[in-house]
N, C-alpha and C positions, 0 to 999 in steps of 0.2 A: 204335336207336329209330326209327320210321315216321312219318313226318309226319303219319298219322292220328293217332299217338300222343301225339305234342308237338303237335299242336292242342286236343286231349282235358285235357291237363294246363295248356296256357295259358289254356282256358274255365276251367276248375274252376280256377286261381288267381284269374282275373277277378271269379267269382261270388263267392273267399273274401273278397277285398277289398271287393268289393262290401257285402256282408254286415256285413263289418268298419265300413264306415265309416258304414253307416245305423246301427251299432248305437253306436259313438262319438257320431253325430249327438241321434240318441235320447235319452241318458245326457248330453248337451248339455243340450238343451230341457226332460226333466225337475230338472236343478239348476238353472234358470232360475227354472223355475215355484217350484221350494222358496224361493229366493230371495224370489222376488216375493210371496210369500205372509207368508213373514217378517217381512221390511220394513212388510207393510199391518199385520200382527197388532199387532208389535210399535207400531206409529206410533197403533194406538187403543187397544192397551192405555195409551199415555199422554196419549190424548185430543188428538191434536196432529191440527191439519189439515194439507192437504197444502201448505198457505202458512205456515204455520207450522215445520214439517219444513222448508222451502227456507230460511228464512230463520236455519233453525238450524246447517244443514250446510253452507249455501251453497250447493248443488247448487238448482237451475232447479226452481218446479213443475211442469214439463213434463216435463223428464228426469223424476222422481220419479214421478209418472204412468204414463210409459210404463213403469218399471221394473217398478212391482205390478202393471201389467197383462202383463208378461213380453213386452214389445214390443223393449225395449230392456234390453244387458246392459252395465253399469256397469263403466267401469273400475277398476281396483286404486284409483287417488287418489280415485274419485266415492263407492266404496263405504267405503272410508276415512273419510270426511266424515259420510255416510248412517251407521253403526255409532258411531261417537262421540257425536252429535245423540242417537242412542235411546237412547244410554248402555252400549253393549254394543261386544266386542269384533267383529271383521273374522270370522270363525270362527261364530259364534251368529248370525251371517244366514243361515249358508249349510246350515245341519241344523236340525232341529224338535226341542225339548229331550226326553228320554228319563230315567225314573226306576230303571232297571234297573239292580241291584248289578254285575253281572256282564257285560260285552257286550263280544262279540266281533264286530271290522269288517271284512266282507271286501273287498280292495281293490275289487273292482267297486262297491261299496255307499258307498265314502270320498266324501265331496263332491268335488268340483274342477271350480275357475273358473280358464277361461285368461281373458287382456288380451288380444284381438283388435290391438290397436294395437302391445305391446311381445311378444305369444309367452310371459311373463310365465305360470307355469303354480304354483296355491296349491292342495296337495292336503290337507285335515284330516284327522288322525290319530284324534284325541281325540273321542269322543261332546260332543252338547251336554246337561252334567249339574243341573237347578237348584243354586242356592244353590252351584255350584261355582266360582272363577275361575282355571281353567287351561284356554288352547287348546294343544295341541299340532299343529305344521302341517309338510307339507313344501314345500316351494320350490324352482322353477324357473327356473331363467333363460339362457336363450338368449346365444351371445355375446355381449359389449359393451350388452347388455340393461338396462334400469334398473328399478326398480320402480314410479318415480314417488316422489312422497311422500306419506308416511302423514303423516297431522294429529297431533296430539300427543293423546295418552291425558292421562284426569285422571291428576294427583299423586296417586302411590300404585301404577301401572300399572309392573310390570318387564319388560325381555323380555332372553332367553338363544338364543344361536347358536351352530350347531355344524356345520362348513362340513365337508359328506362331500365336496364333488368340485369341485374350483376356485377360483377366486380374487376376492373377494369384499368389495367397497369398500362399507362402511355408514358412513352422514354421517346423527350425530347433530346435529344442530342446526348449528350452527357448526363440529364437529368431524368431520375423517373418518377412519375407521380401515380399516386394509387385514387383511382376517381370509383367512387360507391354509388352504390343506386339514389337517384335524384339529385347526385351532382354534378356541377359543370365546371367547364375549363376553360379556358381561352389559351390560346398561345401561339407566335410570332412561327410560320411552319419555315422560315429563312435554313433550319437545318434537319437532317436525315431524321424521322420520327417513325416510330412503330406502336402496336398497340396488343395488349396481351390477356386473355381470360383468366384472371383468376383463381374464378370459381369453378363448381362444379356441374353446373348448369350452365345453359349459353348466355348469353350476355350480349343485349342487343343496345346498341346506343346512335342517338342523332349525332351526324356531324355535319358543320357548317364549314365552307370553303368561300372565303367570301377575297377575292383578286378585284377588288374595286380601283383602287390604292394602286394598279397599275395602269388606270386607263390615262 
């Protein structure tokens, strides 16, 4: 090979990544904006102000703010807070609802919100369907990574784990349990729950959110 030629091929790798990462970048900033649109929709569909929203979630009116205007992208615990306040799961802020029998999602089209802070990466599976209560989601985590905690769902909220690749400390409340590759969990989400890597490798596991039990 010619050093013309291994120049030729390290541009054209340079431009592929290039390309690669405005298009990542891109698909960032529009699941921002759906975000941020959400959160506003859903916050007047119940008439709440934006002082009113803070003081439900705990989250700042400032964060809050910045969030619908897509200034600012909420961590896993902020958006945790923000989702429970409007009475909806973590999942239903991040897609606009679709009444479609039949829908098929290509993964470029899935939502996913990384945690800038933990690497933390929440990919949805599940459309957002009215009158449905199942999220179906996948999950990320980085070495020795944590999720933070999630706020407690109302009584009635379950969730289901099914850990594809690694090792995987979930601390319901008071309680923690060690979930290993190919096992699964059930458990009652009524209080504060977080979830933690392990291992040394990432550790990607299904979670089911299923709020049926409150329609």
């Amino acid at each position: 090979m010619t050093r013309r030629t291994e120049d030729r091929d390290e541009a054209r790798m340079t431009v592929t990544t290039e390309v690669r990462r405005v298009r990542i970048e891109a698909e960032a900033r529009s699941q921002i904006q759906v975000l941020a649109e959400e959160i506003r929709r859903r916050r007047r569909e119940r008439d709440l102000s934006l002082e009113a929203l803070a003081a439900l979630s705990g989250v700042s009116r400032s964060m809050i703010s910045k969030i619908e205007r897509g200034e600012a992208v909420p961590s896993t615990a902020v958006l945790s807070r923000l989702a429970e306040a409007l009475g909806v799961t973590f999942s239903r802020l991040m897609a606009p609802a679709t009444e479609l029998e039949v829908l098929l999602i290509p993964a470029s089209r899935q939502p996913v919100l990384r945690d800038e802070a933990s690497g933390f990466l929440r990919r949805c599976l599940s459309p957002v369907l009215p009158g449905r209560g199942i999220d179906w989601v996948l999950n990320t985590l980085p070495p020795g990574a944590t999720t933070g905690e999630f706020v407690a769902h109302r009584r009635g909220v379950s969730e289901y784990i099914f850990v594809l690749k690694g090792r995987l400390r979930a601390t319901i409340g008071d309680r923690a349990v060690v979930v290993e590759e190919g096992d699964s969990l059930y458990f009652e989400a009524d209080a504060g729950h977080a979830f933690t890597n392990l291992g040394t490798d990432v550790c990607q596991y299904f979670l089911v959110i299923d709020a049926t039990r409150l329609r």
